[in-house]
Backbone as CSV, one residue per row, in Angstrom:
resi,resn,N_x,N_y,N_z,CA_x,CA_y,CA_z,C_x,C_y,C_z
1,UNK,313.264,68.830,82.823,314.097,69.664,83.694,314.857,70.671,82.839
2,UNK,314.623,71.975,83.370,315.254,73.369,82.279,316.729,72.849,82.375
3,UNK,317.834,73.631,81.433,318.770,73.349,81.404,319.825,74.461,82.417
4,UNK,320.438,74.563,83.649,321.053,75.839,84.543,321.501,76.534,83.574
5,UNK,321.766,77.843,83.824,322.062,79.081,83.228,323.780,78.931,83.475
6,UNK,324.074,79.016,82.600,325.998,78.717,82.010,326.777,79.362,83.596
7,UNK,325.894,80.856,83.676,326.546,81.584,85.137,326.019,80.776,85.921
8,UNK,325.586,79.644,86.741,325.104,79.372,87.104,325.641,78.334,88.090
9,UNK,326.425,77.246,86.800,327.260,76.060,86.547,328.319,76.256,87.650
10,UNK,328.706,75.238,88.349,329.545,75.329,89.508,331.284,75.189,88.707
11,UNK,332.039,76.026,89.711,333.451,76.174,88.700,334.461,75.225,89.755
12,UNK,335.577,74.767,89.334,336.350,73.739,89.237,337.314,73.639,89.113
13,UNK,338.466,73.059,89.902,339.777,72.658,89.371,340.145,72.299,87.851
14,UNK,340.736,72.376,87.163,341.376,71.619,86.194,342.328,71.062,86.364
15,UNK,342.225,69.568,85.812,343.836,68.794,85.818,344.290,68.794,84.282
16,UNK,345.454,67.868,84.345,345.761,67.554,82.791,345.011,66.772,81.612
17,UNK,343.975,66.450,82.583,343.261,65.292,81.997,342.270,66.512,81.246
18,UNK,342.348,68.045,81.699,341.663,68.444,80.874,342.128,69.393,79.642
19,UNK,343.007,68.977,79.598,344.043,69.765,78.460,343.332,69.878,77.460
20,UNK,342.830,68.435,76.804,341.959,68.075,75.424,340.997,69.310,75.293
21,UNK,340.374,69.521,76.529,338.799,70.067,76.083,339.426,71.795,76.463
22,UNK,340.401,71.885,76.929,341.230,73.084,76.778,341.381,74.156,75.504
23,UNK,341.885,72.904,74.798,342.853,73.195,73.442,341.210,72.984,72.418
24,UNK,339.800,72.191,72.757,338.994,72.295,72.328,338.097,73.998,72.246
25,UNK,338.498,74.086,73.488,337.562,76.125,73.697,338.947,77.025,73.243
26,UNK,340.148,76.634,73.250,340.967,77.686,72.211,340.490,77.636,71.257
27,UNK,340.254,76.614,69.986,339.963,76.345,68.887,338.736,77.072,68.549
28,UNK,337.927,76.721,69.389,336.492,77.432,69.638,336.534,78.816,69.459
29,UNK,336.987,79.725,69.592,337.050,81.032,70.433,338.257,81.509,69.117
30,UNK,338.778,80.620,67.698,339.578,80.822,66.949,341.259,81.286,67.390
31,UNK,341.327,80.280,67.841,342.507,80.415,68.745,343.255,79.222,68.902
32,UNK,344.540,79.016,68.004,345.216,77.894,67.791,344.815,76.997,68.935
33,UNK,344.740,75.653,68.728,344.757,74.977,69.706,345.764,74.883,70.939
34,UNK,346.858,75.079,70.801,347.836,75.215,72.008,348.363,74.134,72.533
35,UNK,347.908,72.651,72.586,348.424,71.878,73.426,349.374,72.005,74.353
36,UNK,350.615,72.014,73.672,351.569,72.163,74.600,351.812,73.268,75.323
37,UNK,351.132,74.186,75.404,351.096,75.728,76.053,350.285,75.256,77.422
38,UNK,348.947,74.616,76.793,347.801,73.773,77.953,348.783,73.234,78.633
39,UNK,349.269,72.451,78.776,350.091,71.198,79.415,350.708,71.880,80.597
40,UNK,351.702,72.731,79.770,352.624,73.480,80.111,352.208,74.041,81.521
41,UNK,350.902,75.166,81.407,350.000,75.773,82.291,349.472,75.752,83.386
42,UNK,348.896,74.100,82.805,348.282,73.593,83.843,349.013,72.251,85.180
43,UNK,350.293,72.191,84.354,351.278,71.434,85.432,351.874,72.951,86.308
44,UNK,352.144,74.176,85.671,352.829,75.147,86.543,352.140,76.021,87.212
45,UNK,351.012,75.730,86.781,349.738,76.635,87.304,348.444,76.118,87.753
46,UNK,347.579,76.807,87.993,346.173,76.282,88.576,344.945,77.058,87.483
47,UNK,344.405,75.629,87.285,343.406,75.695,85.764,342.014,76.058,86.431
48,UNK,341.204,76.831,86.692,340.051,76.915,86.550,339.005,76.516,85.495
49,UNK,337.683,75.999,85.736,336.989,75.915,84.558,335.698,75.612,85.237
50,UNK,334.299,75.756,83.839,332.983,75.421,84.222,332.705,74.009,83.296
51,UNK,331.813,73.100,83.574,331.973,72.226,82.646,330.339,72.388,81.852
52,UNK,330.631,71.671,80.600,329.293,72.187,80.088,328.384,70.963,80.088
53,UNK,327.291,71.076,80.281,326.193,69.793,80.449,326.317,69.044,79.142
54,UNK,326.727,69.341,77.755,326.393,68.618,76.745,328.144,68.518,76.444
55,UNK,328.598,68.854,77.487,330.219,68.123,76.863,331.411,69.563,76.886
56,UNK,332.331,69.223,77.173,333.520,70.384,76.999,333.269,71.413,78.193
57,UNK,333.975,72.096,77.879,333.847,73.245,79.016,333.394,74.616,78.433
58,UNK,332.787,74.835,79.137,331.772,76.732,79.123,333.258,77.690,78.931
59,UNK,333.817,77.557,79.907,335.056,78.467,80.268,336.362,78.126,80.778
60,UNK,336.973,78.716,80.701,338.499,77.922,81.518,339.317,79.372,81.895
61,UNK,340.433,79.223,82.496,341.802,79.913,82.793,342.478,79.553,83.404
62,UNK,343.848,79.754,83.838,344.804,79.585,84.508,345.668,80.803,85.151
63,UNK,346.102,80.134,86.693,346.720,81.591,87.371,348.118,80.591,87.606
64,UNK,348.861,81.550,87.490,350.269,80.982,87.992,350.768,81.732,88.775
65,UNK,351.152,81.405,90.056,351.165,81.552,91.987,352.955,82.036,91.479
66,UNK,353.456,83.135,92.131,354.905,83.193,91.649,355.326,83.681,93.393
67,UNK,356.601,83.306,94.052,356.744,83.924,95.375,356.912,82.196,96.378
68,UNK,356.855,82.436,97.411,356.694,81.220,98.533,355.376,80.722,98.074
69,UNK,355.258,79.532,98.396,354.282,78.861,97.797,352.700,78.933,98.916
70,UNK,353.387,78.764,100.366,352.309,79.368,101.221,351.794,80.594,101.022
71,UNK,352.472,81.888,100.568,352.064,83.104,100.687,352.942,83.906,99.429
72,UNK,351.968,83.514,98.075,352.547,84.402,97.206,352.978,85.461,96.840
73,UNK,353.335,86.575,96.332,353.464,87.525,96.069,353.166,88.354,94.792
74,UNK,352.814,87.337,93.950,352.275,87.445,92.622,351.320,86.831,91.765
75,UNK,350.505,86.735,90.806,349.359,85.634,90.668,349.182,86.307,89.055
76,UNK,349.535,85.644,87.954,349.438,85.732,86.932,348.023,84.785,86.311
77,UNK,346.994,85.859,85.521,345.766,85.300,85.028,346.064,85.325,83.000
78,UNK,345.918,84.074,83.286,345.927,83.837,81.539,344.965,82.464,80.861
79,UNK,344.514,82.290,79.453,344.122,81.750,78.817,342.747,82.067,79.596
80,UNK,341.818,83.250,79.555,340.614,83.078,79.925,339.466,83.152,78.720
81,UNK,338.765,82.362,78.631,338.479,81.533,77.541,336.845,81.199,78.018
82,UNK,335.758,81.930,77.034,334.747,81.093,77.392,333.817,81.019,75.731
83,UNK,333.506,79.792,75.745,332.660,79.101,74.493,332.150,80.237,74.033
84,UNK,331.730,80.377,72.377,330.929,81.075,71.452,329.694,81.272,71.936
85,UNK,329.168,80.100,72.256,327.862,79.801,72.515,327.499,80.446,73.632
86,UNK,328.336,80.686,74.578,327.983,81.101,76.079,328.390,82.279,76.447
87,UNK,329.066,83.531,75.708,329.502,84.460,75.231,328.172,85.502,75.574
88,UNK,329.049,86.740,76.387,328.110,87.508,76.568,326.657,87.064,77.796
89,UNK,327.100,86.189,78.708,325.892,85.762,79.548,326.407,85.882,81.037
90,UNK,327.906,86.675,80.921,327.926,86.874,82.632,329.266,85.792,82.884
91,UNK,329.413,84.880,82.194,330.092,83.591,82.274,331.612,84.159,82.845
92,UNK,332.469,84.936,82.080,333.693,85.222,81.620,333.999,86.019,83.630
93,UNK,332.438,86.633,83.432,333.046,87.794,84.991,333.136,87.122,85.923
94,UNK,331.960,85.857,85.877,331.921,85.264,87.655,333.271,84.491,87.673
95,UNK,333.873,83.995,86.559,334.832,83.034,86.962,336.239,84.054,87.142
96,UNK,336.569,85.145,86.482,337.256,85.909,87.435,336.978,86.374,88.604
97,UNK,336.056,86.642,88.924,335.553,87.153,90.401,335.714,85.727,91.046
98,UNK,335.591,84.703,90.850,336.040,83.103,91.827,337.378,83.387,91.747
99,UNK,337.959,83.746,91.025,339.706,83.769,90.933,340.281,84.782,91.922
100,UNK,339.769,85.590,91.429,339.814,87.491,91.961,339.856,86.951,93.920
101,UNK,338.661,86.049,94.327,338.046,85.750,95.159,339.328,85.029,96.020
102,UNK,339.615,84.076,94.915,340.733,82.979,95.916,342.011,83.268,95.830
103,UNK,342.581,84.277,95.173,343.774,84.760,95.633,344.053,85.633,96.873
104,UNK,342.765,86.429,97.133,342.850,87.306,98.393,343.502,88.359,98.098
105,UNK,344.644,88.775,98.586,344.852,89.741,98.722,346.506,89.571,98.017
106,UNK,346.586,88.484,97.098,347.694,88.429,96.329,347.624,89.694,95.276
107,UNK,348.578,89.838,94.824,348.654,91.625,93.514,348.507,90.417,92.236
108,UNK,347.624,90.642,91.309,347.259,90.179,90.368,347.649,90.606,88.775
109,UNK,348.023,90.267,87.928,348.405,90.553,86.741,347.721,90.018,85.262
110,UNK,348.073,90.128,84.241,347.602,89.485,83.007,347.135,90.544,82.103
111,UNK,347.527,90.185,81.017,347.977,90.526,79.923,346.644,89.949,78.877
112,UNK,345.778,91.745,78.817,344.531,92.181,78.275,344.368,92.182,76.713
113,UNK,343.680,91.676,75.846,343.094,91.874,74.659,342.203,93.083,74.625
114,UNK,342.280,93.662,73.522,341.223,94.835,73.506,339.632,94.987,73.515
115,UNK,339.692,93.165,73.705,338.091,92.684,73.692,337.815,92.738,75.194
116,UNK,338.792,91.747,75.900,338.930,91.651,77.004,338.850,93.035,78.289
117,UNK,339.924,94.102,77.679,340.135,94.745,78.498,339.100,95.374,79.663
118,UNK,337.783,96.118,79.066,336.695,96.394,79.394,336.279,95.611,80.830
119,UNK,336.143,94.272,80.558,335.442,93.386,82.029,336.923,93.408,83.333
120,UNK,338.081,93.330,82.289,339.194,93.716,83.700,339.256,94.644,84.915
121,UNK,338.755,96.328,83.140,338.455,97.456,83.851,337.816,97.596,84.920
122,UNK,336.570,96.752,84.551,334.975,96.619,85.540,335.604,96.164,86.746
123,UNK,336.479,94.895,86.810,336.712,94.190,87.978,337.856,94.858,89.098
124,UNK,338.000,95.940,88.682,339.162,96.695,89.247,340.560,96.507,88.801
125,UNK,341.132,95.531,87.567,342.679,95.972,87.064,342.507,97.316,86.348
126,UNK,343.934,97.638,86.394,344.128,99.253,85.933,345.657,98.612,84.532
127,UNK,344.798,99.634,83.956,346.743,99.377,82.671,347.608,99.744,83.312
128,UNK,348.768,99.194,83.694,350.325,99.809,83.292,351.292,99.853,82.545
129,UNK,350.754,99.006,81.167,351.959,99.146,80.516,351.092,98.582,78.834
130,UNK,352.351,98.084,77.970,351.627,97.424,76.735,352.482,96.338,76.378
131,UNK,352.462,95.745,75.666,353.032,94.692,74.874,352.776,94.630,73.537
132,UNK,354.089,94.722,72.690,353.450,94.248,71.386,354.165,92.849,70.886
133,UNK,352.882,92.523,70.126,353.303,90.830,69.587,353.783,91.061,68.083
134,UNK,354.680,90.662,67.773,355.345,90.375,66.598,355.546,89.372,66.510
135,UNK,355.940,88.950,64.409,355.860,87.688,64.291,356.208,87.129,63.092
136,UNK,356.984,86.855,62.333,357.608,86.480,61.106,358.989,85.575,61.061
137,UNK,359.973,85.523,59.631,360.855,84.881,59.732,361.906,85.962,60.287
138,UNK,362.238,85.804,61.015,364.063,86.554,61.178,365.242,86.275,60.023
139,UNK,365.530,87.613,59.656,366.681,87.156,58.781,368.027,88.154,59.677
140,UNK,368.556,87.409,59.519,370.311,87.148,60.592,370.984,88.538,59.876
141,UNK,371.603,89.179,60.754,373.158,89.878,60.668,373.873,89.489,60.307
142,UNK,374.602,89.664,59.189,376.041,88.940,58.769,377.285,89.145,59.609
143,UNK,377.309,90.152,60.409,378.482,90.473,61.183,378.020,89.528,62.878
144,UNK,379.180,89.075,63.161,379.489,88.630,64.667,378.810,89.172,65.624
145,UNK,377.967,88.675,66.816,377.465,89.528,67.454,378.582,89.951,68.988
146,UNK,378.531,91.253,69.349,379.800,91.004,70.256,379.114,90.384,71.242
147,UNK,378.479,89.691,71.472,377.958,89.199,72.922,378.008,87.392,72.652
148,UNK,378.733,86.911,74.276,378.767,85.774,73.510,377.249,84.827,74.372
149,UNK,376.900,84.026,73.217,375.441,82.995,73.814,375.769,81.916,73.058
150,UNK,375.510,80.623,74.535,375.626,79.530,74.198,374.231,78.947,74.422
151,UNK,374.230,77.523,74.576,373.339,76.600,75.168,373.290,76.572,76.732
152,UNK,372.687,76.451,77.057,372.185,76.656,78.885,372.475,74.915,79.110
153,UNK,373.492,74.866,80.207,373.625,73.549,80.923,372.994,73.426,82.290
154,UNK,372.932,72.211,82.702,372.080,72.224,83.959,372.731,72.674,85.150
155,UNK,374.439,73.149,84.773,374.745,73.919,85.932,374.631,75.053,85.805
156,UNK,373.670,76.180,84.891,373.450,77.732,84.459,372.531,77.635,85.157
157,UNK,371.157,76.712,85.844,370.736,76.577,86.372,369.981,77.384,87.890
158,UNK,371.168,77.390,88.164,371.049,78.407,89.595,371.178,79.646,89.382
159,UNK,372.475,79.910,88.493,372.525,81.083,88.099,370.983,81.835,87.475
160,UNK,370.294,81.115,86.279,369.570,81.651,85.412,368.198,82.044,86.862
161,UNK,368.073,81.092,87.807,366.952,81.454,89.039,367.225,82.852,89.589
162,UNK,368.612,82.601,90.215,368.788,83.899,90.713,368.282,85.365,90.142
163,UNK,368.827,85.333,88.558,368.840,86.398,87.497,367.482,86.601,87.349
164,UNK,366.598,85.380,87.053,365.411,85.852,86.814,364.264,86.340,87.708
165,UNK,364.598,85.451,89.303,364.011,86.671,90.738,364.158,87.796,90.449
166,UNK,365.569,88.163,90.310,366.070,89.721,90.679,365.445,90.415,89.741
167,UNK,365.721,90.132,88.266,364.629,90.854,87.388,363.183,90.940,87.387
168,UNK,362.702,90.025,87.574,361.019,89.537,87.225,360.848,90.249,89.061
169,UNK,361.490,90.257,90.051,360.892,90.543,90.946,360.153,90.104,91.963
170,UNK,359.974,88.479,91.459,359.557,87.350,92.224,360.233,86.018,91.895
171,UNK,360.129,85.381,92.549,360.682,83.575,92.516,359.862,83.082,91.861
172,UNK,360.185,82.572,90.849,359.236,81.735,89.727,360.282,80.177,89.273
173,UNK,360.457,79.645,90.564,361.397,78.235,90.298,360.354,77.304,90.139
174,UNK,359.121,77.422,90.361,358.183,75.669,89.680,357.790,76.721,87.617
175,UNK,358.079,77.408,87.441,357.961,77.842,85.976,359.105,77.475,85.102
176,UNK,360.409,78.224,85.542,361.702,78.345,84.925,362.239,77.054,85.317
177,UNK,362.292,76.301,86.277,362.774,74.902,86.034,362.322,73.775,85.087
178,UNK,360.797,74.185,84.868,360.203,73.454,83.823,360.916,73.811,82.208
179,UNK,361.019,74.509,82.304,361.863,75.370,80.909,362.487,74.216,79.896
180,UNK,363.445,73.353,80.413,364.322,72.539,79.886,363.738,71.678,78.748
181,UNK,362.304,71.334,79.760,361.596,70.384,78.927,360.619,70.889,77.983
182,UNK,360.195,72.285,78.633,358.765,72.804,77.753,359.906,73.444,76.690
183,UNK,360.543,74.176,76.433,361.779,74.685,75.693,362.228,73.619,74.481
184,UNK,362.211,73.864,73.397,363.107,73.205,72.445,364.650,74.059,72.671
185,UNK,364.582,75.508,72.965,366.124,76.230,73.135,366.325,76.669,74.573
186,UNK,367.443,76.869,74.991,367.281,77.322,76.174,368.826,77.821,76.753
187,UNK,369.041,79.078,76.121,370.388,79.720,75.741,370.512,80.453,76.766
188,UNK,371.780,80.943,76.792,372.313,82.524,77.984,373.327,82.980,77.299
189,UNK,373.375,84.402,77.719,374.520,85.472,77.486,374.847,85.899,78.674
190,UNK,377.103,85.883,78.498,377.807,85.760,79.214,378.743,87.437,79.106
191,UNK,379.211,87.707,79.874,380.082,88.241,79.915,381.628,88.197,80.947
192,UNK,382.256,87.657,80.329,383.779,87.272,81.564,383.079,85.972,82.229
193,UNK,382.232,84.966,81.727,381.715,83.748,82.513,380.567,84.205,83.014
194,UNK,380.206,85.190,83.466,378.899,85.405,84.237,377.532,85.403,83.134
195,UNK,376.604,85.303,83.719,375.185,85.266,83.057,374.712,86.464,83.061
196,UNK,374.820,86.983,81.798,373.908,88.304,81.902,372.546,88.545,81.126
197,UNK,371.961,87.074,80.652,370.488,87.223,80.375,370.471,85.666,79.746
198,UNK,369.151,85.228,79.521,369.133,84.720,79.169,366.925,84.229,78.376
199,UNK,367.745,83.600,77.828,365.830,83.606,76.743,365.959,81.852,76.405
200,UNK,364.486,81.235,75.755,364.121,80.336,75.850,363.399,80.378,74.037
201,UNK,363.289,78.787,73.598,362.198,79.202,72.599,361.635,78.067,72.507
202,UNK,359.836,77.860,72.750,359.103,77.001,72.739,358.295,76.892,71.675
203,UNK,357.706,75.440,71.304,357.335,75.736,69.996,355.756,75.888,70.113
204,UNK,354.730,76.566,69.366,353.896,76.943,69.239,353.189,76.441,67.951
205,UNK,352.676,75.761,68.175,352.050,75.090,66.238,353.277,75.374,65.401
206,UNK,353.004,76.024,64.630,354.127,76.622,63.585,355.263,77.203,63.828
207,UNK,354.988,77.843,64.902,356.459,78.970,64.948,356.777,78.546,66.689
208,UNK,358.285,79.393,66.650,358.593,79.444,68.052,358.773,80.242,68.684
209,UNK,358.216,80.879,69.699,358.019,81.755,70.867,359.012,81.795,71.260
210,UNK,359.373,83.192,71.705,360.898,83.356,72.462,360.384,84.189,73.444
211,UNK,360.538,83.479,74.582,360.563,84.397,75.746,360.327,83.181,77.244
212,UNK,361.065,83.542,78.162,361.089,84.686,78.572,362.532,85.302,77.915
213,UNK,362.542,86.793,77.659,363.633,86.911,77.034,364.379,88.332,78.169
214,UNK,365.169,88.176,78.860,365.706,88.577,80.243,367.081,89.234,79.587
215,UNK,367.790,90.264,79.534,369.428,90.932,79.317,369.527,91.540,80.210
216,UNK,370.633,91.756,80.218,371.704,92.854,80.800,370.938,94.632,80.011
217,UNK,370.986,94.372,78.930,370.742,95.360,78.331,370.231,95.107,76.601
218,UNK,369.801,96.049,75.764,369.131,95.941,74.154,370.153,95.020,73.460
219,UNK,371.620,95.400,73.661,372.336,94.872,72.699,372.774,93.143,73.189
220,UNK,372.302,92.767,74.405,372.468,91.603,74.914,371.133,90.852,74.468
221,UNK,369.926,91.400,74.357,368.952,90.984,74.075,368.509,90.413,72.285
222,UNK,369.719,91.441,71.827,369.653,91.570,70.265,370.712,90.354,69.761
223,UNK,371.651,89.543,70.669,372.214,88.581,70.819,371.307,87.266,70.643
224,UNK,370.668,87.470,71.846,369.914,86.378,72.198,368.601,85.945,71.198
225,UNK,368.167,86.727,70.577,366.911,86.660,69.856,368.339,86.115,68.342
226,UNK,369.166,86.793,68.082,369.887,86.251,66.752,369.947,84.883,66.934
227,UNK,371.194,84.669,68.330,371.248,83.287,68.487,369.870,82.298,68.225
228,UNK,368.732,82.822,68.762,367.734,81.565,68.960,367.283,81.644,67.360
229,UNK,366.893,82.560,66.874,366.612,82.671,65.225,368.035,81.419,64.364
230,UNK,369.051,81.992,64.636,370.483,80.693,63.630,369.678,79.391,63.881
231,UNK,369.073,79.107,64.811,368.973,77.784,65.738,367.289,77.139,64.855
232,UNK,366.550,77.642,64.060,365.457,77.095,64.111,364.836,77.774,62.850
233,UNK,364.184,77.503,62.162,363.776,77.395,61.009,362.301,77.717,61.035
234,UNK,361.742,77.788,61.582,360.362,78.132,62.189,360.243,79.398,62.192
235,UNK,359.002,80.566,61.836,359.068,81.590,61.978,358.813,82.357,63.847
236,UNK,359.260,83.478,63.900,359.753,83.640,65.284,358.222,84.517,65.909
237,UNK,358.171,84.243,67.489,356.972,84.824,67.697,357.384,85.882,69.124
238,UNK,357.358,86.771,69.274,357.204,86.869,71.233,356.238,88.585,71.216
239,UNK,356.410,88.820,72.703,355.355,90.018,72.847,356.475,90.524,73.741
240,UNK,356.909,91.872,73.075,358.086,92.894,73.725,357.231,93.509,74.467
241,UNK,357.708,94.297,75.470,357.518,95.636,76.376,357.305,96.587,75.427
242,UNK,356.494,97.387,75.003,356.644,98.984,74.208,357.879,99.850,74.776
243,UNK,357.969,99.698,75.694,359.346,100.745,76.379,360.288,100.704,75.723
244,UNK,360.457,98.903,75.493,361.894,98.363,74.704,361.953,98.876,72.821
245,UNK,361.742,100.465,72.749,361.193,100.294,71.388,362.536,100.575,70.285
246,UNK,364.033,100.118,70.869,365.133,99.851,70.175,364.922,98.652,69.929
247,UNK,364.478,97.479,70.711,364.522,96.122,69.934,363.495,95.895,69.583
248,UNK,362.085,96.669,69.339,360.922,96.433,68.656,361.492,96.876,67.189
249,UNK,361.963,97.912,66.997,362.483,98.429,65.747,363.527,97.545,65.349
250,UNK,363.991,97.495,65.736,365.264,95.981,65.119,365.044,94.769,65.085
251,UNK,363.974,94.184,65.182,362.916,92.933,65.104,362.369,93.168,64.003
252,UNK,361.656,94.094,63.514,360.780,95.082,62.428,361.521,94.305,61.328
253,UNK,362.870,95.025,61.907,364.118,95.834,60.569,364.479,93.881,60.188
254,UNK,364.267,93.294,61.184,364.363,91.792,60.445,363.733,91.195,59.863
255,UNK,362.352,91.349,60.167,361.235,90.552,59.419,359.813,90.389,59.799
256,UNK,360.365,90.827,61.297,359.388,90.538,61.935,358.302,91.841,62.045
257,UNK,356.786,91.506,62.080,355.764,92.356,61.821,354.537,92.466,62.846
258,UNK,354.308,93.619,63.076,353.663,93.232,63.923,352.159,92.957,64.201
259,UNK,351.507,92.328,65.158,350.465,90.955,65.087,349.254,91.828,65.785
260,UNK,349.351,92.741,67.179,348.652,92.899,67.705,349.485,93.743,69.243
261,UNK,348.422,94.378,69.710,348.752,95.096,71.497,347.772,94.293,72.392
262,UNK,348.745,94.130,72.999,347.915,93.942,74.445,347.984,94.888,75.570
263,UNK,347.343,95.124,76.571,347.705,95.748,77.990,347.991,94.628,79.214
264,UNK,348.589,95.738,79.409,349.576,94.635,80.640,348.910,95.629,81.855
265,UNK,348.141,94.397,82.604,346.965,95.609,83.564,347.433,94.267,85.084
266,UNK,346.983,95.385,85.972,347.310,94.688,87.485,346.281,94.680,88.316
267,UNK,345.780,94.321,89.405,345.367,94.730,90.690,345.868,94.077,91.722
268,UNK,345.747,95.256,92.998,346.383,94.877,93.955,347.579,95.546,94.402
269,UNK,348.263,96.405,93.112,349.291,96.802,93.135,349.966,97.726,91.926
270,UNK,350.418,98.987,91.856,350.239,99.740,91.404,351.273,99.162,89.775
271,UNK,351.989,98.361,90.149,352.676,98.205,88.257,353.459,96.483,89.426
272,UNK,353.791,96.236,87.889,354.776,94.952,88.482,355.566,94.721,89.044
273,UNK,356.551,93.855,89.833,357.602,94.046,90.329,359.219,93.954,89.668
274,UNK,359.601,93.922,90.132,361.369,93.894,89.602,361.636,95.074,88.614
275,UNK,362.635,94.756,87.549,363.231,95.572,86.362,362.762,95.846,84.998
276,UNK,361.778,96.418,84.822,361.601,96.049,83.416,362.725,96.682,82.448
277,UNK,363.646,97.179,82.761,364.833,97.883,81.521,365.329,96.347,81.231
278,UNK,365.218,95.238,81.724,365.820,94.416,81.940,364.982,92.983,81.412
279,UNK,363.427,93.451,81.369,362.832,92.316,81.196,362.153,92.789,79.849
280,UNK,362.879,92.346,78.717,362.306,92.209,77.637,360.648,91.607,76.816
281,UNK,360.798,90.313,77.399,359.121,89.472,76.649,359.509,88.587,78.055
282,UNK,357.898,88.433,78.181,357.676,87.107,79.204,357.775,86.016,78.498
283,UNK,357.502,85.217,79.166,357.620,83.795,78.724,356.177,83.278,77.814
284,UNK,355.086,83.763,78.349,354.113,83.861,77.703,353.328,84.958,78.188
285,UNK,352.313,85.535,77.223,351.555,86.398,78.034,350.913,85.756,78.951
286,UNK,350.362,84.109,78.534,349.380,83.530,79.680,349.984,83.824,81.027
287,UNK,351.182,83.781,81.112,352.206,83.417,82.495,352.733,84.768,83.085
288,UNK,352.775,85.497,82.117,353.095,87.068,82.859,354.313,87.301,82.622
């Protein structure tokens, strides 16, 4: 009996149980393994995948549903991922087009590689924007920052939901409540008691990711990235907005270097929703 053609292979839920063979096709595809990014993903999101006849999976991704849970308003596509071996056979398009398929008529997002971008193009996302990833040690300001940031308690809580709807533009409470736990940091900046941004930092193999990273404004943001840098010893990772290119340059001016661009491409809808003067780095690119 011939062996089905990889496009062929029927596609699938993912649970947690498939994290392993997850973090197996990152590796594959030269791409840190991730575990805890997998985990993360696939409890806040919905994992697609093909499975492969001799073991592991052909392909995978994950969309994360942001809005009322009956009737979203947003649908973030990340970690799309298909084997070496199966590369180039059609694999990568049908399982966005199943995705593309079961959101309907949700506005779609995710955050393009320059390999990638091309089959997005094909499928109808359009660019609106960029991201750049930076990535090194931070070395600290000796002077006080005027903004004050503490540790996030579980009564900042409501506050930090509210702040991050109004900015991000959608309700993302099954993501940002998870925070506490996926988060080794999980700080805010105040002004007169109120919350005027706040950022996170998760760890990533080696280093720690900061984002989502949310201000009031650059110099609130330039707070928040110091604070989480005093806090951790690990070299620092996140993917800014290009717009934001006062705190790309003052990231630089610390240490940090930069890794790579992505495009930040949509369909469904002509650019993202909410503030971006306001929304510094997502939380991950997988997540939007």
């Amino acid at each position: 009996m011939s062996t089905p053609s990889p496009a062929a292979l029927p596609i699938r839920r993912l649970t947690l149980r498939d994290r392993t063979a997850c973090a197996d096709l990152s590796e594959n595809r030269g791409w840190q393994r991730e575990e805890h990014k997998w985990n993360f993903l696939l409890t806040a999101g919905t994992g697609y995948g093909i499975d492969d006849p001799d073991g592991g999976l052909v392909a995978a991704c994950v969309v994360t549903e942001y809005g009322p849970r009956d009737r979203p308003d947003l649908g973030a596509i990340g970690m799309v991922l298909v084997a070496e071996r199966h590369a180039r056979q059609g694999v990568g398009r049908r399982l966005m087009r199943h995705v593309v398929s079961r959101m309907g008529t949700t506005p779609l997002t995710l955050h393009a590689t320059p390999h990638g971008r091309p089959l997005y193009e094909e499928l109808g996302f359009k660019v609106t924007g960029r991201a750049e990833m930076v990535l090194g040690r931070f070395t600290s300001e000796e002077a006080r920052s005027p903004v004050a940031t503490r540790a996030a308690t579980a009564e900042d809580l409501t506050r930090i939901l509210e702040l991050d709807e109004e900015v991000f533009g959608s309700d993302r409470t099954p993501l940002i409540t998870r925070l506490p736990a996926f988060a080794d940091q999980l700080l805010v900046a105040e002004d007169s008691g109120r919350i005027i941004g706040y950022t996170a930092a998760w760890p990533n193999m080696d280093t720690h990711v900061v984002g989502p990273l949310i201000a009031r404004d650059t110099r609130t943001a330039k707070a928040l990235v110091t604070a989480i840098a005093a806090r951790t010893d690990r070299p620092l990772r996140t993917d800014i907005d290009v717009r934001h290119g006062e705190l790309l340059d003052w990231v630089k001016q610390r240490g940090l270097r930069s890794i790579a661009f992505n495009s930040v491409m949509m369909y469904g809808a002509p650019e993202l929703p909410g503030d971006w003067t306001r929304r510094f780095a997502p939380l991950t690119v997988a997540a939007g």
